[in-house]
C-alpha positions in Angstrom: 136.7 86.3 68.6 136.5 82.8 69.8 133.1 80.8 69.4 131.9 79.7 72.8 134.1 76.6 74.0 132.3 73.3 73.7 132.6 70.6 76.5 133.2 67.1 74.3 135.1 63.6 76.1 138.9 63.1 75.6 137.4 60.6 72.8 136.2 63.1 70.9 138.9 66.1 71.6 141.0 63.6 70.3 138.9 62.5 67.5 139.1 66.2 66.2 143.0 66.3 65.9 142.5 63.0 63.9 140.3 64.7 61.3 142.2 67.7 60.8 145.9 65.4 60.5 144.1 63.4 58.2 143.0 66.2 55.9 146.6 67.1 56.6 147.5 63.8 54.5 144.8 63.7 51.9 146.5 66.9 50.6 150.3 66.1 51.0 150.2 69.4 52.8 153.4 69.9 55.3 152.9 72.2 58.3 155.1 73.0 60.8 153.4 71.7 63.9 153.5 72.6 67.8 151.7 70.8 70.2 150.5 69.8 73.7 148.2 67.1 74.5 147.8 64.2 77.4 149.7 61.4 78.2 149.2 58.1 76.5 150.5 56.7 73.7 147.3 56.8 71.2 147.6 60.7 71.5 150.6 61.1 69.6 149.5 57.8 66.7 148.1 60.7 64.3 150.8 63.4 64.8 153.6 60.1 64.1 151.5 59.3 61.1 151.8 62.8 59.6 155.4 62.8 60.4 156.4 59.4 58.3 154.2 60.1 55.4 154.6 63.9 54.7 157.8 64.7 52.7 159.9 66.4 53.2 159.6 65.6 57.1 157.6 68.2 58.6 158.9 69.9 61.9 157.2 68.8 64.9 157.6 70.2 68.1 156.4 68.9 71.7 155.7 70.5 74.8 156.7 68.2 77.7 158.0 67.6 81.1 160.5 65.4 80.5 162.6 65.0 77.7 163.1 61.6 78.1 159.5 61.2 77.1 160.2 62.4 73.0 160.5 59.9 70.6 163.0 60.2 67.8 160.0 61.6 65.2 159.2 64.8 67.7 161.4 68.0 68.9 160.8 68.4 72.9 160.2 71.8 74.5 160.4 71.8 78.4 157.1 73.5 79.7 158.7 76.3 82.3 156.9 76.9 85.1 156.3 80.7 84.4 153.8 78.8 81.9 152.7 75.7 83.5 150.1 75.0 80.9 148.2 73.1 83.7 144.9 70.9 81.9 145.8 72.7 78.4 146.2 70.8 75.2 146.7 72.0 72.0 147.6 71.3 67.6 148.7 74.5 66.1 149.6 74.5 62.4 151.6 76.7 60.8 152.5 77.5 56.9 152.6 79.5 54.1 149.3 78.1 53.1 147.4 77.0 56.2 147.2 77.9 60.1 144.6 76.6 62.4 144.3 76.1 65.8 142.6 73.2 68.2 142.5 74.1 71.4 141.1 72.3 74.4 141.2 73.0 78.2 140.3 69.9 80.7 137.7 70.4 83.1 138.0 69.6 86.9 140.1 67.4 87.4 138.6 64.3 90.3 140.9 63.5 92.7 141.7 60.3 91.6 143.9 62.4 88.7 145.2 65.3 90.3 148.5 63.6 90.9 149.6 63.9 88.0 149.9 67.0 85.1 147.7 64.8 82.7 145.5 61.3 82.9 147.0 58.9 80.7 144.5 58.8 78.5 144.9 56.1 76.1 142.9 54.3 73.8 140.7 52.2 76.2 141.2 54.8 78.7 139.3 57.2 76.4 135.8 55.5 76.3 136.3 55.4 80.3 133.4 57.8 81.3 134.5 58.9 84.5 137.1 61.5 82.9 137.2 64.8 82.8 135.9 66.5 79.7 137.8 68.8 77.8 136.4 72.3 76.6 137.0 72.5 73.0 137.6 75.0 70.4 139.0 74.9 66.8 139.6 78.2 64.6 141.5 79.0 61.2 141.2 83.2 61.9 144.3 84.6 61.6 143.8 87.5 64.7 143.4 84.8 66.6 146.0 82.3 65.8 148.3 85.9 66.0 147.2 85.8 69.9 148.4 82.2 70.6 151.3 82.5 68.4 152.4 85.6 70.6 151.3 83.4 73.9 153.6 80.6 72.5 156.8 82.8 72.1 156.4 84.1 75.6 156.2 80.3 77.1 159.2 79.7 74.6 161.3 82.6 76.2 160.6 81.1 79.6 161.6 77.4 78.5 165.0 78.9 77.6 165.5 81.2 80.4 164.5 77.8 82.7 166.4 75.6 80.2 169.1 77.7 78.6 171.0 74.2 77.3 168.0 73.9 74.9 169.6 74.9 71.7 166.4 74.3 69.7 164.6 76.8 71.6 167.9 79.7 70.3 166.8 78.9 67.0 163.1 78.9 67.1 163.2 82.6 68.6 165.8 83.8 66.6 163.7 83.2 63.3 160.2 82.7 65.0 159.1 85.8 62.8 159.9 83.9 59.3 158.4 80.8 60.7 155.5 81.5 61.7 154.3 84.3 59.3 150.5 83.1 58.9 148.5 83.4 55.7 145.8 85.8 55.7 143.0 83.0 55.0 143.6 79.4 55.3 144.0 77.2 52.0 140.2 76.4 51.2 141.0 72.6 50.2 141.9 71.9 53.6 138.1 73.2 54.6 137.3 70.5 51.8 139.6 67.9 53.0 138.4 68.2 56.4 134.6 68.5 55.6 135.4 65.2 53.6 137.7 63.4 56.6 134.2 63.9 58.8 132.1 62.6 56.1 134.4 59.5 56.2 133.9 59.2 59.8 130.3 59.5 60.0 130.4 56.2 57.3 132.4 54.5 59.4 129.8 55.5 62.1 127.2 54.1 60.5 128.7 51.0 59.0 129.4 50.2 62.9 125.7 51.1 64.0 124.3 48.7 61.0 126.9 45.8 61.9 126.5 46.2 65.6 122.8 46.2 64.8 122.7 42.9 62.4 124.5 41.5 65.4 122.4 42.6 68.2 119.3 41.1 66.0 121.4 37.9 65.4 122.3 37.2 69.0 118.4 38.2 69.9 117.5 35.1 67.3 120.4 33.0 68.9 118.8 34.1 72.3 115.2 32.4 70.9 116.2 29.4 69.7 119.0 28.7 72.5 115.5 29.1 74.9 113.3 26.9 72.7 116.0 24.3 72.5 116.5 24.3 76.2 112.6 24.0 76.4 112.7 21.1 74.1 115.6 19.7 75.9 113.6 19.9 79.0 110.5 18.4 77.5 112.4 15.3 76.2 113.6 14.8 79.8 110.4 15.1 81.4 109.6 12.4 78.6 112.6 10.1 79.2 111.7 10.3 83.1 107.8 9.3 82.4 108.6 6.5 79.9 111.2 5.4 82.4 108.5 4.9 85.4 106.4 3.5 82.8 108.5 0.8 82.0 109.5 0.3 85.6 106.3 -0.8 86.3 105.6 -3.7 84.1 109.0 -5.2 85.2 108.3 -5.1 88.8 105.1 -6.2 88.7 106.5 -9.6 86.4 109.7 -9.8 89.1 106.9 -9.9 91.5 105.1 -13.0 89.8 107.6 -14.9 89.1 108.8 -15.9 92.3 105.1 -17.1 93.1 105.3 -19.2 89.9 107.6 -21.4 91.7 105.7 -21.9 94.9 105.1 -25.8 95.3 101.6 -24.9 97.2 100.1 -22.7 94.3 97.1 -23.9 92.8 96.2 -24.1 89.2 94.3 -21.2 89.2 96.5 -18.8 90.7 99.0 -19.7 89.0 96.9 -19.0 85.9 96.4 -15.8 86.7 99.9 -14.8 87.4 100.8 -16.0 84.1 97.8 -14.1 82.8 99.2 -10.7 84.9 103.1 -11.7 83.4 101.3 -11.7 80.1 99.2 -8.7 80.0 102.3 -7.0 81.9 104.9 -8.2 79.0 102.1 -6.8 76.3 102.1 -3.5 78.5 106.1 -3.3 77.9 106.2 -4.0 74.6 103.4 -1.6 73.7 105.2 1.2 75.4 108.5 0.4 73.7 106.9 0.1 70.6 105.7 3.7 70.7 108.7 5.1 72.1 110.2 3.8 68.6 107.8 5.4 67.1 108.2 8.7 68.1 111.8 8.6 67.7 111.3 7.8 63.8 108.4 10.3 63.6 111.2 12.9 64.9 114.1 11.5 63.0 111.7 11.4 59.4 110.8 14.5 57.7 107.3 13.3 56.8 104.6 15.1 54.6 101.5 13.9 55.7 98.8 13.7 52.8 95.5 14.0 54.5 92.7 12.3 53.3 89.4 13.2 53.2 87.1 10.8 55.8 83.6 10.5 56.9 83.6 10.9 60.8 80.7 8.5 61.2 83.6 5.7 59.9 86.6 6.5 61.9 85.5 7.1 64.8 84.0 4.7 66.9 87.4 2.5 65.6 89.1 5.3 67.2 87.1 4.9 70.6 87.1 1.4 70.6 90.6 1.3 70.5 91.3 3.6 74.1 88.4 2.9 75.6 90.2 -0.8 77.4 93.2 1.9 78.4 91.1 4.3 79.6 89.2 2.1 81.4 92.2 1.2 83.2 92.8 4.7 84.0 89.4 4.9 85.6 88.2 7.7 82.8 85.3 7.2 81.1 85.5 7.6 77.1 82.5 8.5 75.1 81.4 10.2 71.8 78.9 11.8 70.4 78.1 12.5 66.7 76.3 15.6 65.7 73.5 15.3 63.3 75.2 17.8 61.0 77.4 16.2 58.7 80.9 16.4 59.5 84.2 16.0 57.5 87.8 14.8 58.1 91.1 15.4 56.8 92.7 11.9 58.3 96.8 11.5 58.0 97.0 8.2 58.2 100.8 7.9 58.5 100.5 10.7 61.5 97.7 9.6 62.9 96.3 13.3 63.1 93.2 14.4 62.2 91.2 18.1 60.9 87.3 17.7 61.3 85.0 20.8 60.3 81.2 20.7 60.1 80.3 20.7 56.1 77.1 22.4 56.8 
């Protein structure tokens, strides 16, 4: 009896007739083959395959609709219409040392298909989700095989009586019971053959999953860095827009002075102090270039700062003193205040950074 059909995707219907042609190969085995499967061109890549590398050339024999649709490696049989074979596909191998059977029987077929006998279902058609799937079977018991065999010469009969210019077809029948006398058990290194075909496979399989993996992982890391650059990228801007305004201002503000400079009616003292604002404004400019440089070789240096070990008391009212005229022109207000505890620094220098903890 027949296991319970399995429903499986074209793909993998498909992918079952590769496995068993392949163990086909691996043991130089030649079978005389019939066949029936959809339309599309990657159906018939593993039965062509076993044709040009099996000597001598196996016998191969296609059920179809139109001749015209046999290539020169295959022997057509017209499906009659007694036997329409309507959504049935099928690899049956016959010899003295093998016979098996893959069967498979398309489900429902959507509308968008009926048209037609078959989908064309070729290779990137296959991985298409929205087609039918195909109720699957495989067996290598003889009974059974005996039952399709005696299904097949009925359809054959048909063909001829529909077709009687089919010649091939004569032949066939007239020694179908020499050819296809089956062995009572199947040759047990085509079990192995096939067991090791799927092992193959499953290799493959994973080989994909770990590459596919690595690459998923890879474009996630791409994915990080692309959004840290573009963070970056946006962070320089921002900078390149401030440093821009702040440098705006200095110029404007000595633009604006020097036209008064020239004014036959200004007095000494004003125009003091507009060389005094030209001045400070000119010191302003330079200041802010000069640090702009500065960052720029900080970024363009790999440095390794050596910090140096400070006593807080001694850096930092230098440090204070040194922003408090800047802050002051900000408005802010910039005090310290030392604890009594004693506290050390680790001071770069070069960096101008500094690490304080409390040594207490």
């Amino acid at each position: 009896m027949f296991l319970k059909p399995i429903q499986v995707s074209p793909r993998s219907f498909k992918r079952q007739i590769e496995t068993v042609l392949g163990a086909l190969i691996q043991l130089q085995m030649p079978v005389t083959l019939f066949a029936k499967l959809p339309k599309g061109s990657s159906w018939f890549t593993d039965l062509k395959q076993y044709s040009q590398v099996i000597r001598p050339h196996p016998d191969i024999f296609v059920w179809v609709r139109d001749a015209s649709e046999v290539s020169d490696w295959q022997q057509s049989i017209l499906i009659p219409d007694q036997h329409p074979m309507q959504g049935e596909y099928f690899v049956l191998a016959v010899s003295d040392a093998v016979s098996f059977l893959i069967w498979g029987h398309r489900d429902d077929v959507p509308a968008a298909f009926a048209e037609s006998e078959s989908p064309a279902v070729d290779k990137a058609v296959t991985e298409h989700e929205s087609l039918p799937m195909v109720s699957y079977r495989i067996t290598l018991q003889k009974a059974l095989i005996q039952d399709f065999v005696r299904d097949l010469q009925e359809a054959l009969q048909a063909s001829w009586q529909q077709h009687p210019e089919q010649v091939l077809i004569d032949h066939l029948l007239t020694h179908w019971g020499d050819r296809m006398q089956l062995p009572d058990q199947c040759h047990p290194a085509l079990i192995d053959a096939v067991l090791q075909q799927e092992g193959i496979h499953q290799a493959k399989l994973q080989h994909q999953a770990r590459t596919y993996r690595r690459q998923a992982m890879t474009a996630s890391s791409l994915s990080t860095q692309n959004e840290s650059l573009m963070h970056t990228l946006r962070l320089k801007d921002d900078f390149l827009n401030t440093v821009g305004q702040e440098l705006r201002t200095p110029l404007s503000t000595i633009k604006t002075a020097l036209p008064l400079l020239s004014s036959p009616n200004l007095k000494p003292p004003q125009r003091q102090r507009y060389l005094e604002m030209i001045s400070r404004e000119c010191d302003r400019q330079v200041n802010l270039i000069n640090g702009v440089l500065e960052l720029l070789q900080v970024e363009r240096t790999v440095m390794t700062a050596q910090p140096e070990p400070v006593n807080v008391f001694d850096v930092l009212p230098g440090v204070v003193s040194t922003y408090q005229p800047l802050a002051q022109e900000k408005g802010i207000r910039l005090a310290y205040t030392v604890p009594n505890t004693p506290t050390g620094c680790l001071l770069s220098r070069k960096l101008g950074t500094s690490n304080c903890h409390s040594t207490a």
